[in-house]
C-alpha positions in Angstrom: 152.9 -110.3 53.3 153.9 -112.9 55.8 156.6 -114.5 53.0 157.7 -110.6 52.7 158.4 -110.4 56.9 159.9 -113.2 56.5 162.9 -112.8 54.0 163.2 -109.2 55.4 163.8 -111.0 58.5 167.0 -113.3 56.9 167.8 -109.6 55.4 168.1 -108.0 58.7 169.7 -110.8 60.7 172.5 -111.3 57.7 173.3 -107.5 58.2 173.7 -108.0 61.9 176.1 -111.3 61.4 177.7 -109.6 58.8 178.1 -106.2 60.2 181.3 -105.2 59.7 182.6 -107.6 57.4 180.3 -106.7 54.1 182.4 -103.6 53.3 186.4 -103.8 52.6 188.1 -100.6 52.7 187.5 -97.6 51.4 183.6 -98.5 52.4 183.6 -100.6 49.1 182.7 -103.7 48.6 185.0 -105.9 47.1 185.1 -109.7 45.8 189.0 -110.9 44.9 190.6 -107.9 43.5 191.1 -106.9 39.8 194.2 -109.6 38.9 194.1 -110.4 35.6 193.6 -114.3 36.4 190.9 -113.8 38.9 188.7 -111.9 36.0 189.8 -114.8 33.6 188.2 -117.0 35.8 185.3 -115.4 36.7 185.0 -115.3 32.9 185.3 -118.9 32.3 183.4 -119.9 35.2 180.5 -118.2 33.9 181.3 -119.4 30.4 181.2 -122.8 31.0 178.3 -122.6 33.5 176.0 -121.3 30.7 177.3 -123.6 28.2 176.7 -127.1 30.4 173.6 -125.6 32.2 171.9 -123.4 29.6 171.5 -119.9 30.3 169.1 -119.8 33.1 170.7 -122.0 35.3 174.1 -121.2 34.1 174.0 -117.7 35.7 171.7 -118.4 38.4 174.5 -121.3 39.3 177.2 -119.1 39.3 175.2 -115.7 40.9 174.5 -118.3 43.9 178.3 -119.8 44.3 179.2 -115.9 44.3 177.5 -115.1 46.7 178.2 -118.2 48.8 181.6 -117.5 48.7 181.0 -113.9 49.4 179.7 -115.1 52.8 182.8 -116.6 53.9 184.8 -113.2 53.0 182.3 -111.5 54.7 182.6 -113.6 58.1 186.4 -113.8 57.5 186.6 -110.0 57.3 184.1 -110.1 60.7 187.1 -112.0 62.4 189.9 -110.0 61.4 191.1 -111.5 58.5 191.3 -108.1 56.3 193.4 -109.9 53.5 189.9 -112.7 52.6 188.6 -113.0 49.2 187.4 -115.6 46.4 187.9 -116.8 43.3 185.7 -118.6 41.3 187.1 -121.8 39.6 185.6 -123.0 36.2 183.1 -125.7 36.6 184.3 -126.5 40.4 182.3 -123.5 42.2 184.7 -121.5 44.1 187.3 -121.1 46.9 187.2 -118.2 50.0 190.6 -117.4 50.8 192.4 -115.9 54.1 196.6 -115.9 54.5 195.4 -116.6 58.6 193.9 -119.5 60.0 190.8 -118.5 62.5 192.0 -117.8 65.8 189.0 -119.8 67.3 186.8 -123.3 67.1 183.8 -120.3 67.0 185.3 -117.7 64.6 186.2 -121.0 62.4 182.4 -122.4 62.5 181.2 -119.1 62.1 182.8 -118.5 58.7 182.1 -121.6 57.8 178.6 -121.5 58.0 178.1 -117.9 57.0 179.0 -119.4 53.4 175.4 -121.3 52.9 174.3 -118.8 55.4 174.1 -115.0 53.4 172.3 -117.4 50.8 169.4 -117.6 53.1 168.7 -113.7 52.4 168.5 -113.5 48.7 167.0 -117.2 48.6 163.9 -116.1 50.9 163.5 -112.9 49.3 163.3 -114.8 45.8 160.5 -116.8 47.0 159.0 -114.0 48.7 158.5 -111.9 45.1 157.0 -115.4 44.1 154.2 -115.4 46.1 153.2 -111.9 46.2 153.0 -111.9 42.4 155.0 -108.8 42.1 157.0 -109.7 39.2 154.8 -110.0 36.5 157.1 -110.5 33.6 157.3 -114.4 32.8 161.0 -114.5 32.5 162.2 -112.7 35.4 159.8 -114.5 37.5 161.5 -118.1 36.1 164.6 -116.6 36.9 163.3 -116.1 40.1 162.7 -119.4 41.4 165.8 -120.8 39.2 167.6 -119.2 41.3 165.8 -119.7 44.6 166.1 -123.8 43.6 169.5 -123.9 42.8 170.5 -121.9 45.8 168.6 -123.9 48.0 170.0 -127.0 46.0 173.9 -126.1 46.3 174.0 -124.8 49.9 171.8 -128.1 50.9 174.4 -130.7 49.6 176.9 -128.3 50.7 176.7 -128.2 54.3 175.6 -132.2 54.0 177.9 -133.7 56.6 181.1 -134.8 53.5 184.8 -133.2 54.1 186.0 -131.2 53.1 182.6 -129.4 52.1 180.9 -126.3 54.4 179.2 -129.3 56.4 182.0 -131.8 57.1 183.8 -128.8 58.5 180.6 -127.4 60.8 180.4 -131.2 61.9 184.1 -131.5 62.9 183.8 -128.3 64.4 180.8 -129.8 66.8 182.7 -133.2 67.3 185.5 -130.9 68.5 183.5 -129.4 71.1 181.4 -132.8 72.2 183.9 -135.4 71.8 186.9 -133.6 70.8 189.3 -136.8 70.9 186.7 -138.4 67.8 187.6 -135.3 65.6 190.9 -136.3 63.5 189.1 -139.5 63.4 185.8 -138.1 62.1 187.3 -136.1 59.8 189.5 -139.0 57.6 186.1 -140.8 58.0 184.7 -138.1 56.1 187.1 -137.4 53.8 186.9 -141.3 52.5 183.3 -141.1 52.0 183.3 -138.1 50.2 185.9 -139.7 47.7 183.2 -142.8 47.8 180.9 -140.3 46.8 182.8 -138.5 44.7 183.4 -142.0 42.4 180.0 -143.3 43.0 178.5 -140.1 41.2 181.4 -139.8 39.0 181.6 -136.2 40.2 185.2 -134.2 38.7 183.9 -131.2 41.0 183.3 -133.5 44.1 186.3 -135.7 43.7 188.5 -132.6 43.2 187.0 -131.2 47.1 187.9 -134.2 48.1 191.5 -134.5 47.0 192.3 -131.4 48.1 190.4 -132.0 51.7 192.3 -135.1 51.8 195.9 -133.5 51.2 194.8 -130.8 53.7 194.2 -133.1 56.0 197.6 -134.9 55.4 199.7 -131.8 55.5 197.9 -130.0 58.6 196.2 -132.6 60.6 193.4 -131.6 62.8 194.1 -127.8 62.7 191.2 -127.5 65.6 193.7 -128.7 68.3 195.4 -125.6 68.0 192.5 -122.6 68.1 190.6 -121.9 71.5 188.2 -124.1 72.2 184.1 -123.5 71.9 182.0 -124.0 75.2 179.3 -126.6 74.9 176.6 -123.9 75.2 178.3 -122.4 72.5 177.9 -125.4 70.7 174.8 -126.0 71.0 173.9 -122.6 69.2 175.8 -123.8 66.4 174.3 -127.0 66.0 170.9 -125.2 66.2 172.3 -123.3 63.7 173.7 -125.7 61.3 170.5 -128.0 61.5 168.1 -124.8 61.1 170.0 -123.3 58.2 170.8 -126.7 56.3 166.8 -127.7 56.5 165.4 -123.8 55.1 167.9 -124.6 52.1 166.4 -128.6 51.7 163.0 -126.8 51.6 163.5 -124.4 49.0 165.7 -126.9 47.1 163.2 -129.6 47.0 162.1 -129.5 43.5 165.6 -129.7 42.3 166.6 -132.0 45.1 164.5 -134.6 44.6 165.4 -135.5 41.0 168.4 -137.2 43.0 167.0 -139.1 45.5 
């Protein structure tokens, strides 16, 4: 029962973060619009997801990138940004999009980590059905913990501190509040080690983040100079935040995790 409290918890404190912003309008909730393009991609995403990763892990891959990216509309739509949505892009993950750059250091941390962060929900309440041996069918119960893995997988080496990736940009956004003249620089430093990584794993999803972080980075520069700035006591919520959420998904990942390290 404890495992139950637990993920109802996550439940209730994603509803509270998110309230607001989990709706568009016309009290429906809505992912990127009906264009053509976006439901070809969808399609293929899930196509090729199944194909490389087998069915299992193919749509528990691409249920958990959804819903990631879901998280950042959601938190977009919390600050305003009424125009947000995603699309998912074939074999890459996907992209949360807003015509408006956040107003605030805050607002931008706060959709940034509200990405990995509406994962923890459905993650916790994955494991939760685990353990109290309520699912007694074999295959929804391996779907289950597929799912609770590879969420816990994704959002841990997604918020691990490489630009432009959910973590790079919570890490700049704490540099920005802590030693704000270090942040242009912390960023590039990023940015070349993810393209390290990128070639050292001979990732094409990874090296194609980092490209476009890179040209970003060019075009824009350090974007952060330009929104009002987060207090320190501020900041040290989000770091408690960031470090908190990033371990609960290095947890649950483990099993998949540490076939890489």
């Amino acid at each position: 029962m404890g495992y139950v409290l637990i993920a109802l918890g996550f439940v209730a404190a994603t509803l509270y973060a998110l309230r607001g912003g989990l709706v568009g309008r016309g009290s429906v909730i809505t992912f990127a619009g009906l264009e053509v393009e976006a439901v070809f991609m969808a399609a293929l995403a899930i196509a090729a997801a199944v194909y490389f990763f087998g069915p299992l892990y193919g749509v528990a891959l691409v249920l958990s990138v959804m819903i990631h990216e879901f998280g950042h509309v959601a938190a977009y739509r919390v600050c305003g940004h009424s125009d947000a949505r995603f699309r998912l892009i074939p074999l890459m993950g996907g992209v949360a999009i807003s015509n408006q750059m956040p107003t605030s250091q805050e607002n931008d941390f706060f959709i940034t980590l509200m990405g990995p962060g509406i994962c923890l929900a459905p993650m916790a309440l994955s494991m939760a059905l685990l353990e109290i041996d309520l699912i007694a069918y074999s295959p929804a119960a391996d779907f289950l913990w597929v799912f609770a893995t590879v969420t816990g997988t994704l959002n841990f080496f997604n918020l691990m501190p490489f630009w432009p990736l959910d973590g790079g940009r919570c890490t700049v956004s704490l540099i920005r509040v802590f030693l704000p003249r270090a942040a242009l620089q912390a960023t590039m430093a990023m940015a070349a080690a993810t393209i390290v990584l990128a070639i050292y794993s001979r990732s094409l999803a990874l090296m194609f983040f980092a490209l476009m972080g890179a040209q970003n980075l060019i075009t824009r520069g350090d974007v952060g100079t330009t929104q009002r700035p987060m207090s320190k006591g501020r900041g040290l919520l989000a770091l408690g935040a960031y470090v908190a959420t990033t371990a609960a998904f290095g947890v649950t990942g483990w099993p998949l995790l540490a076939r890489f390290f």
